[in-house]
N, C-alpha and C positions, 0 to 999 in steps of 0.2 A: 227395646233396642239392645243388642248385643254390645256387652264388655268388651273392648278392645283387648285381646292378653298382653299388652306392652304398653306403657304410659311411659310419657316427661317426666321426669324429679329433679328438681330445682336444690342444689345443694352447695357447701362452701365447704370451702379445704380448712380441715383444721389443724392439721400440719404436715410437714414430709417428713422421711428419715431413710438416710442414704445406708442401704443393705449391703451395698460392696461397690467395688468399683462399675459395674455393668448394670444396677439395679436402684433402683431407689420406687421408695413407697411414698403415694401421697394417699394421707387421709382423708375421706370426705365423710360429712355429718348435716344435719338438719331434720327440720319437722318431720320431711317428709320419706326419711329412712325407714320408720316403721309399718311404711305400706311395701317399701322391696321386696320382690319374691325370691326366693334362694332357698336350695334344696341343697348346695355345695357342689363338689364337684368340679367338674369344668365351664360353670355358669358365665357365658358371655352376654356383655352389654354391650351397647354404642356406646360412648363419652362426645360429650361436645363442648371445646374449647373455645372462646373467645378468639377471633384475632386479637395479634401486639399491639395495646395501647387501648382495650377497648374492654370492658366491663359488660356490653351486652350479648348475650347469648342466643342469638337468635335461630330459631327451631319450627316449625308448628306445630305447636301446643295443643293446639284447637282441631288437628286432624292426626291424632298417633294412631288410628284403624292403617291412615292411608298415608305416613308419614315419608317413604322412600319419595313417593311422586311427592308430594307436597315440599320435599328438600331440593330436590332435583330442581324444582320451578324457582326457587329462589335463587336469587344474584349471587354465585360465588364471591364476591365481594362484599357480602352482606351476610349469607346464612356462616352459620358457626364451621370451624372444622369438626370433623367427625371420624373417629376411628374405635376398631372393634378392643375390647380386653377383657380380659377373665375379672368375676369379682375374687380377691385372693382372698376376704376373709368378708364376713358381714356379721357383727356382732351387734343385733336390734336392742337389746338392752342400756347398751351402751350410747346408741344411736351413730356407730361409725361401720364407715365401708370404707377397705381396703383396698386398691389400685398396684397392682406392682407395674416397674414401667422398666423395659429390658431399655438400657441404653444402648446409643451406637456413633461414630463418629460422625456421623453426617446424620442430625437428629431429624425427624420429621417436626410438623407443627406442636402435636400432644407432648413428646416428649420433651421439645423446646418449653412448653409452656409447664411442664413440670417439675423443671429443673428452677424457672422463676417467679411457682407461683408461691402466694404466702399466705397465715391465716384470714380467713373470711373472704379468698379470693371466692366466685362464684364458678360452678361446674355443674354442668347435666348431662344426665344419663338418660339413655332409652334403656328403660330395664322391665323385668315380667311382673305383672302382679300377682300371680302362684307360682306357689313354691315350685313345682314339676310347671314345666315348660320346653318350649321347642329352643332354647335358649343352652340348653346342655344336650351335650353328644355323646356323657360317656353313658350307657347303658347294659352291661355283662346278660346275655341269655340267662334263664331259669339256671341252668345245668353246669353254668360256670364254675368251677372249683381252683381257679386261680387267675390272677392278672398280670400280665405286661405293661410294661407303662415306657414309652419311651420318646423322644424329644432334644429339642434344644434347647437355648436359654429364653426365647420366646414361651416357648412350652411349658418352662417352668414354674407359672403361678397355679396354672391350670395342674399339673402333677402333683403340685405340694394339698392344691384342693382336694383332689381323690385321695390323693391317701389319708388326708384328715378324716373324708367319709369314710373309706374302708369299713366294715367289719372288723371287730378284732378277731385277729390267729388267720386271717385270709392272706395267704401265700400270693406275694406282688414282686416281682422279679423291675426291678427300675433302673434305666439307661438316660444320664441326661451330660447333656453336652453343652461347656458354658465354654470364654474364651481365658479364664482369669479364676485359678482355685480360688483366687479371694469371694469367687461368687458363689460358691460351694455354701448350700444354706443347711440350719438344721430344720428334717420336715416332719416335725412331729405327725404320729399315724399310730393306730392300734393294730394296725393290719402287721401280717410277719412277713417285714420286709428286706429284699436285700439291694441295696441302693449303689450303684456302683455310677462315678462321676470322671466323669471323660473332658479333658482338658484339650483344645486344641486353637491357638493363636490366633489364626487366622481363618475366618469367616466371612467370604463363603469360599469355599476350598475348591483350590485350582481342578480344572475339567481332570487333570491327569492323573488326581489323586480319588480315592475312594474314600468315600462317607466315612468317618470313623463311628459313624451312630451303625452302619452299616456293615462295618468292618468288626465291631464289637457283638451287633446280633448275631452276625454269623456262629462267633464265638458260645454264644448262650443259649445254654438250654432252656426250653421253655417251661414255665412251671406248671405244674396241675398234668391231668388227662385230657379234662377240657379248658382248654386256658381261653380266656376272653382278652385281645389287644388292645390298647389306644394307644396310637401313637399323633404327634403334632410338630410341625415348626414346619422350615423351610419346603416348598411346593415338589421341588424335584425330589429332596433325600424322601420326603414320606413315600410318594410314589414308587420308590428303588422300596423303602422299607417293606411294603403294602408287598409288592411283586416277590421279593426275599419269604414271607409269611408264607402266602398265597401258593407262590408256585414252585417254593424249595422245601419249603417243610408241611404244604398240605394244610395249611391253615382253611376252615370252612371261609370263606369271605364274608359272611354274613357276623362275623366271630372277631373282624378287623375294623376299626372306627379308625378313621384316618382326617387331618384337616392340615387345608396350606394356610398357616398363619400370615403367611409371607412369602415372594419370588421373587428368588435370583435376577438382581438387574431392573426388576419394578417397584417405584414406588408404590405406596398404599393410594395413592394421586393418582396414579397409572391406573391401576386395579378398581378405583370408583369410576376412574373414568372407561375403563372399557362395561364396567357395568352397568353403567348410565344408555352406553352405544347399545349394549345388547337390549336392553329392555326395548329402545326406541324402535 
């Protein structure tokens, strides 16, 4: 019988710590961190939180081959909440994994529950059992001799991961857009990087004004001859980004990793649920 490449891990927060005003990190640890698979990068998990007031986590366990359907079948009143996140740091020695959780006025369930969970609460992850997994998006061609990296403050765990992996002396040209310099992190990386942080108050920005992620790539040269992109966050800027690469400066598109963290006007509730419609 074939491996599933993604299992349950059943784990508990060992504590948070608030990174700035728009950010805070919850730690998770237990037995079973040391089966995690993490290659770094921009490695995405599921998380599943309890509902308020409830300690059980309920998932199927017993079918993670075929876990999308098997969640779907359960009582929204019953199965756990569920949302995507980069892991921002996995350190198996230690036995702890790192969660960054971008805040927002109008919090969803995860990051409600991150803001009041406390040590030994319980948390699970769908996460890969190898290292390399369909779980990471960033991948540079053979021939790359430099990278883009560009995003918003969703984005941001997932950027500070690549450049951790980077290559040292590897030429990384980085745009990231938070709403509050207080969230301006430092991203430790060996790679030779030029980091440049774009402040703008108000997210998501009125239809009349332009991207400033978009307004700022125009501005930027790209690095290398052959440069490899990733860019991440909000559904429509990536899209503008992707089209700006593609079809102003010639980018191969093959050479552009693009992902909507999040849309304009849809909850993460919306967005399951129209994936649930599709599938049916």
């Amino acid at each position: 019988m074939a491996t599933a490449p993604f299992a349950f891990f059943d784990l508990d927060v060992l504590r948070t710590t608030r990174l700035g005003p728009g950010f805070l990190r919850v730690t998770l640890g237990g037995g079973q961190i040391a089966a995690v698979g993490h290659a770094g990068r921009d490695q995405r998990i599921k998380l599943f939180v309890p509902h308020p007031g409830q300690r059980t986590i309920a998932v199927p366990r017993d079918d993670a081959a075929n876990w999308w359907t098997a969640w779907q079948r359960m009582h929204p009143a019953e199965r756990a909440f569920m949302r995507t996140y980069t892991v921002r740091e996995l350190r198996r020695d230690a036995g702890e994994l790192d969660i960054d959780f971008a805040l927002h006025p109008h919090p969803g369930p995860a990051s409600s529950w991150a803001t009041r969970v406390r040590p030994g609460d319980p948390a699970t992850i769908l996460g890969p059992v190898e290292d390399e997994n369909a779980g990471i998006g960033f991948h540079p061609p053979a021939a790359t001799d430099a990278v883009l990296l560009a995003g918003d403050a969703s984005a941001l765990p997932a950027i500070a991961g690549i450049l951790a992996w980077l290559p040292p002396g590897t030429p990384a040209t980085v745009l990231v857009e938070t709403t509050d310099p207080a969230d301006h992190q430092h991203l430790p990386t060996r790679a030779d990087a030029d980091i440049t942080w774009l402040t703008h108050p108000a997210v998501p920005h009125p239809a009349s004004e332009e991207d400033p992620l978009l307004t700022a790539l125009r501005a930027t040269p790209l690095p290398g001859s052959a440069p490899y992109a990733w860019i991440a966050g909000e559904a429509s800027s990536v899209r503008a980004l992707r089209r700006h690469l593609v079809g102003e400066r010639g980018m191969d598109r093959r050479h552009v990793t693009f992902t909507g963290y999040w849309r304009r006007h849809a909850s993460e509730d919306t967005l399951i649920q129209e994936a649930i419609a599709a599938t049916a």
